[in-house]
C-alpha positions as CSV (number, residue, x, y, z in Angstrom):
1,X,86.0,-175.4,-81.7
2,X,84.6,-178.5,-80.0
3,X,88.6,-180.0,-79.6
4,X,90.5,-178.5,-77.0
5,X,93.6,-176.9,-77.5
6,X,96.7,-179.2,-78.0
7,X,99.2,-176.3,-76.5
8,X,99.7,-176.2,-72.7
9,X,100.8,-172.7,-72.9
10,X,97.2,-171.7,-74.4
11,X,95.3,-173.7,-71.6
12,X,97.4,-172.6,-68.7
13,X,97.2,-169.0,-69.8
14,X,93.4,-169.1,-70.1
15,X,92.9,-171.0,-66.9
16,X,95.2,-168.0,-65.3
17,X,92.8,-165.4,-67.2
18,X,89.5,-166.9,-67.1
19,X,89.1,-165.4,-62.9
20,X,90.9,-162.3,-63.4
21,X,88.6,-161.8,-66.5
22,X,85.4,-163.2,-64.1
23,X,86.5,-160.8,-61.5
24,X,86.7,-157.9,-64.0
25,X,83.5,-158.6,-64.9
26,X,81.8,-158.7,-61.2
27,X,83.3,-155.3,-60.6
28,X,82.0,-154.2,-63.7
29,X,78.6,-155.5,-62.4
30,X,79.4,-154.1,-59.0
31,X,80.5,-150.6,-60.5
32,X,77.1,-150.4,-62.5
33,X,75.2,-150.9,-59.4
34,X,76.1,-147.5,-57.7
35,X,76.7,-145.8,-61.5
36,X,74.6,-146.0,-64.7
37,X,75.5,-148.7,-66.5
38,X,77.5,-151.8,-65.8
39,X,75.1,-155.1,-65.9
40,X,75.6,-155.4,-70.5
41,X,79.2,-154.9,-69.7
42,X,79.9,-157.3,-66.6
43,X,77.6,-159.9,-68.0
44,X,80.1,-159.7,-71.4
45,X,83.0,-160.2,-69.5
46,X,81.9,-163.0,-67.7
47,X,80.1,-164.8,-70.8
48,X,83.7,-164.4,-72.2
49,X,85.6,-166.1,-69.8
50,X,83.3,-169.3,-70.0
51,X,83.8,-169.0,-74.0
52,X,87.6,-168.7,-73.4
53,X,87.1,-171.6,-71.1
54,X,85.3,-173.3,-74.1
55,X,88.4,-172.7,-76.9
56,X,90.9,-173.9,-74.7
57,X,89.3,-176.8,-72.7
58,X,87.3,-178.0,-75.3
59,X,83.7,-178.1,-74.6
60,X,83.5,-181.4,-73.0
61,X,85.8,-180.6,-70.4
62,X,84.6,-177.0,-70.1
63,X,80.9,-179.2,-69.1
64,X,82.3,-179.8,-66.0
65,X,82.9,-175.4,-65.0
66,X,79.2,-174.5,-67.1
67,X,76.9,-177.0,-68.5
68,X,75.2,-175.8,-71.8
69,X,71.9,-176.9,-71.2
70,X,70.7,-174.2,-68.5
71,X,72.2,-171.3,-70.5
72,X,68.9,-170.6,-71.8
73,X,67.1,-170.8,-69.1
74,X,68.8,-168.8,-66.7
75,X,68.9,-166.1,-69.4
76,X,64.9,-165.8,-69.0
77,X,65.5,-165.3,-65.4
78,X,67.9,-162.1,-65.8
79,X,65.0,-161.2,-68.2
80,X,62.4,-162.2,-65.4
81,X,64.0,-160.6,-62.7
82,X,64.6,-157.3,-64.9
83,X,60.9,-157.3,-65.6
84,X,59.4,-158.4,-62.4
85,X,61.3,-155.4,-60.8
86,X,59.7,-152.9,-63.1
87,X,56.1,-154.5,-62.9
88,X,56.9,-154.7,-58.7
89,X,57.1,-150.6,-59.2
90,X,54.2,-150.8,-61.5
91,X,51.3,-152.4,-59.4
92,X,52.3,-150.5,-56.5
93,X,51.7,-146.9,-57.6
94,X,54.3,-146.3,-59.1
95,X,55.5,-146.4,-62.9
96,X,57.5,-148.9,-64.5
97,X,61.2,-149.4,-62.9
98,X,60.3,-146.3,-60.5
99,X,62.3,-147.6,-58.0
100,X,61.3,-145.6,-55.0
101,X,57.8,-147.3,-55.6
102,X,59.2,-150.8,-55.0
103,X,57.1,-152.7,-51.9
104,X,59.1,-153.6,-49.8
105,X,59.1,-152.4,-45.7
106,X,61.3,-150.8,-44.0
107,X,63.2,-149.0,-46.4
108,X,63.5,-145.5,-47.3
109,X,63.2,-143.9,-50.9
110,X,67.0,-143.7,-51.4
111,X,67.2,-147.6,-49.8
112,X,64.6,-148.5,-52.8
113,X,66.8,-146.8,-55.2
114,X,69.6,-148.8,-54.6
115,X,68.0,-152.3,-54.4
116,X,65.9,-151.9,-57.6
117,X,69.1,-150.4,-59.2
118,X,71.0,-153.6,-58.0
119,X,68.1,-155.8,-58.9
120,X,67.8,-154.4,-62.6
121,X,72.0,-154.9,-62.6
122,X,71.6,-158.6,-61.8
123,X,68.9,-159.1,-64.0
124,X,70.6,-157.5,-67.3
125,X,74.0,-159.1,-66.1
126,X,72.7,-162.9,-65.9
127,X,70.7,-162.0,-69.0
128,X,73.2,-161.1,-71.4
129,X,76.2,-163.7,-69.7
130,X,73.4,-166.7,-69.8
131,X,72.3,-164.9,-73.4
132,X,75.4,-165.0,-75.1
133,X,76.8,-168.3,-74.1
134,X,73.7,-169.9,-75.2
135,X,74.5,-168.3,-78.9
136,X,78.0,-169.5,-79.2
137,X,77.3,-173.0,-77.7
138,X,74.2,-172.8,-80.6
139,X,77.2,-171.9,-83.0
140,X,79.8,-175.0,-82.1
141,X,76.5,-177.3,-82.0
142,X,75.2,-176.3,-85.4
143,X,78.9,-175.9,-86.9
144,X,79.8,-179.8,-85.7
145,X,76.8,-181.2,-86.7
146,X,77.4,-180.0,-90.5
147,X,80.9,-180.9,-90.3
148,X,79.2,-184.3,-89.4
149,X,76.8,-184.4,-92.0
150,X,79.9,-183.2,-94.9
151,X,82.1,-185.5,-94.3
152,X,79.4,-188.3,-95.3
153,X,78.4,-186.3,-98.2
């Protein structure tokens, strides 16, 4: 999983998917904004394309679209920004993820509705995506390392 693939069909055809699959994935997002739901679902379908990147590139080469290292950490800031919306609601009067409660000027009840909606959808989205990239780079990591360790043994 670490080796990229040796056929040139398989890495042209996933460098062809990989934006239709990313732009799936935003509209997904998008979608979820204006409809329940949306942010698990588009932040799956872009975590997928960076892991599709990852079986056909390899994952040095797949370093250079998505570094592993910041995986994690922008995975607590979906989960930040998911919570920092609710507890925004929360200390201004409001209860948690009541949207309409959100402090910020100038905009209407509906106008709060939508922005905390969108908010929440970003934060799940760049939660799950940063989430699940993190686990399967955790998975190649661990897997080479005792493929490592066996072949000494």
């Amino acid at each position: 999983m670490r080796e990229a693939s040796t056929s040139p069909i398989i890495q042209v055809a996933i460098r062809g998917l990989m934006p239709v699959i990313q732009l799936v994935g935003l509209y997904v997002f998008f979608h979820g904004h204006y409809s329940p739901g949306g942010g698990f679902q588009g932040g799956v379908l872009l975590a997928v394309s960076v892991m599709l990147g990852r079986l056909a590139l390899g994952m040095d080469m797949s370093q250079v679209v998505f570094r592993t290292g910041i995986a994690v950490g922008l995975s607590a800031l979906g989960v930040l920004i998911y919570a920092a919306t609710g507890l925004a609601a929360l200390l201004a009067g409001g209860e948690f993820l009541n949207y309409a409660f959100l402090p910020i000027p100038g905009l209407d009840p509906p106008g709060l509705r939508n922005l905390g909606i969108l908010l929440i959808e970003a934060g799940v989205t760049v939660g799950v995506m940063m989430a699940l990239i993190a686990i399967y780079d955790e998975i190649v990591e661990s897997r080479s390392e005792t493929s490592v360790i066996a072949t000494f043994e």
